[in-house]
C-alpha positions as CSV (number, residue, x, y, z in Angstrom):
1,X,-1.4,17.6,28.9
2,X,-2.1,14.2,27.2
3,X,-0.2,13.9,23.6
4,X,-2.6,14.7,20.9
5,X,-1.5,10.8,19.5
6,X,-2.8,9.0,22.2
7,X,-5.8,10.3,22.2
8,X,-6.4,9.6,18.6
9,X,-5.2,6.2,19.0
10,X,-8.0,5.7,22.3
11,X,-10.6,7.5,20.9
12,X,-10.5,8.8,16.6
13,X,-9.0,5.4,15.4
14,X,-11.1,2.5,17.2
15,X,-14.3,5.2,16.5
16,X,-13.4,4.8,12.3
17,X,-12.2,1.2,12.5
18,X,-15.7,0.6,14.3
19,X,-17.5,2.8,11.2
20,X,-15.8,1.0,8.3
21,X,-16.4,-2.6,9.9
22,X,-20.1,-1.5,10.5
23,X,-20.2,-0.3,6.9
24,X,-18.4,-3.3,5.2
25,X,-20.7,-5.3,7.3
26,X,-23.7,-3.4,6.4
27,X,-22.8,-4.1,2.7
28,X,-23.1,-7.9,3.5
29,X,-19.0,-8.4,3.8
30,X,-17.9,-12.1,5.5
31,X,-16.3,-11.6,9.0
32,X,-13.0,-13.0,7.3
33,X,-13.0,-11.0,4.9
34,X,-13.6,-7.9,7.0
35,X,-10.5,-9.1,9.5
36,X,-8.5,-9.5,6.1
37,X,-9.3,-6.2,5.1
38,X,-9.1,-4.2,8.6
39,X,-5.8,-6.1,10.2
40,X,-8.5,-7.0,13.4
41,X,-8.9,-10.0,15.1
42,X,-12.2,-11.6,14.7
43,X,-13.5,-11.0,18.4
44,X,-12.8,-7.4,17.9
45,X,-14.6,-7.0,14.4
46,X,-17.5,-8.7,16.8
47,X,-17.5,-6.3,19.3
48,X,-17.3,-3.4,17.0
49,X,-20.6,-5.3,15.6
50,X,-22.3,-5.4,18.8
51,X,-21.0,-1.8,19.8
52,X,-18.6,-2.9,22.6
53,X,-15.7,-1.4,21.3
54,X,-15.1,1.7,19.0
55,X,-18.3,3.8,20.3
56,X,-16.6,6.5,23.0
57,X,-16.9,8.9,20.1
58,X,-20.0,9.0,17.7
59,X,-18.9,9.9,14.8
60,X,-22.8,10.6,13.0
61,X,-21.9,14.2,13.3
62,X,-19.2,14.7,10.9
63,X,-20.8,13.7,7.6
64,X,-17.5,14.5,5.8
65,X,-15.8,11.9,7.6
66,X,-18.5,9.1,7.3
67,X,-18.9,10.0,4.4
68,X,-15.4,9.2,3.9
69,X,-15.9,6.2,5.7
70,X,-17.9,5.1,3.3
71,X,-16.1,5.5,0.6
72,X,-13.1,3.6,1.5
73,X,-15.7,0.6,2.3
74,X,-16.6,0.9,-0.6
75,X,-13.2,1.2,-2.4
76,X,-11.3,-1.1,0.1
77,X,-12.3,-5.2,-1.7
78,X,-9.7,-4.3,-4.3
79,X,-7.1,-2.4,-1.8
80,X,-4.8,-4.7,0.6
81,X,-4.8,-4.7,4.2
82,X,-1.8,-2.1,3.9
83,X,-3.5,0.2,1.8
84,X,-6.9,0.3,4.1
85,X,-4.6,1.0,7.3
86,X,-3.1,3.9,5.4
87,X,-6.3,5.2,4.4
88,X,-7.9,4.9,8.2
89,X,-5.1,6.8,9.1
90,X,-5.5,9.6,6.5
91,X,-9.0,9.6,8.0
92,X,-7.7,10.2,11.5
93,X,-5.3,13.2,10.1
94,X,-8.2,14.4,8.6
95,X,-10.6,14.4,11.6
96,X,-7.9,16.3,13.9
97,X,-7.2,18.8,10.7
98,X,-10.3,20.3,11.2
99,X,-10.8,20.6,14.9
100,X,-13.6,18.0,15.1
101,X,-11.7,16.3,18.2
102,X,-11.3,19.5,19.9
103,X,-13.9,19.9,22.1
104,X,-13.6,16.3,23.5
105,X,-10.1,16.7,23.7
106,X,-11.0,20.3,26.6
107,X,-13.3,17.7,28.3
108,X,-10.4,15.5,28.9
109,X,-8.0,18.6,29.1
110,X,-9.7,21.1,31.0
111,X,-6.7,23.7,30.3
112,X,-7.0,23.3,26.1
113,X,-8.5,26.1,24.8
114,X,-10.0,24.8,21.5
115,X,-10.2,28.4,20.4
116,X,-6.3,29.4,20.7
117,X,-5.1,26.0,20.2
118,X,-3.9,25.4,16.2
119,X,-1.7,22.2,17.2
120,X,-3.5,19.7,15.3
121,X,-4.4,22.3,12.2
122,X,-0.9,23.1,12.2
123,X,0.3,19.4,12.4
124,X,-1.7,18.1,9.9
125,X,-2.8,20.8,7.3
126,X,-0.8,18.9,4.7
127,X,-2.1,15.5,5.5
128,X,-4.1,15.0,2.2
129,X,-6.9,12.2,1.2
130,X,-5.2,9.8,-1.1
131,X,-6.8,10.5,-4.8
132,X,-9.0,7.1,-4.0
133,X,-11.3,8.7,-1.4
134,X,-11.3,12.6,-3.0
């Protein structure tokens, strides 16, 4: 069975770095600013751009998190580069909270039963939002 933290670090963390770098780019960020702001080199925040990196899991389908997403774009100018890793973070928690990795995690893990399993639920039930991004 593969630990439940490497697959958020291969798949649910590079997938919302990738969002909030398309989203401060969208919103007409510099390139600097967004490697400030994300702790990324600048070749990365390119691929992201271009969709080379950060795209084995689409993400379009949990408006919560994009929405989320979003908001921390949004937010993130006045945060430091500290505060915005925290907060990608509490997005990850939040993502495996609800399940929403589940059934990517059976393809991977044929065995998982997504239906009995309450490991990530159970893990991170009392992983809150920070007050910025309720």
């Amino acid at each position: 069975m593969r630990s439940i933290f490497e697959l958020a670090y291969r798949y649910i963390e590079p997938a919302v770095r990738r969002q909030l770098v398309l989203e401060l780019y969208k919103r007409g960020v510099d390139r600097r600013r967004i490697v400030e702001l994300v702790g990324i080199s600048s070749s990365l925040v390119t691929r992201y751009i271009a969709g080379q990196r950060g795209n084995m899991l689409d993400l379009t389908p949990y408006r919560d998190v994009t929405m989320l997403i979003s908001q921390l774009a949004e937010k993130s100018m006045g945060m430091s580069k500290e505060q915005v890793e925290e907060q990608i973070y509490r997005i990850v928690l939040y993502f495996l909270s609800h399940k929403y990795f589940c059934n990517v995690h059976r393809v991977l893990v044929p065995d998982i039963d997504p239906t009995k399993c309450q490991i990530c639920p159970s893990l991170f039930k009392n992983s809150s939002l920070s007050p910025e991004l309720r």
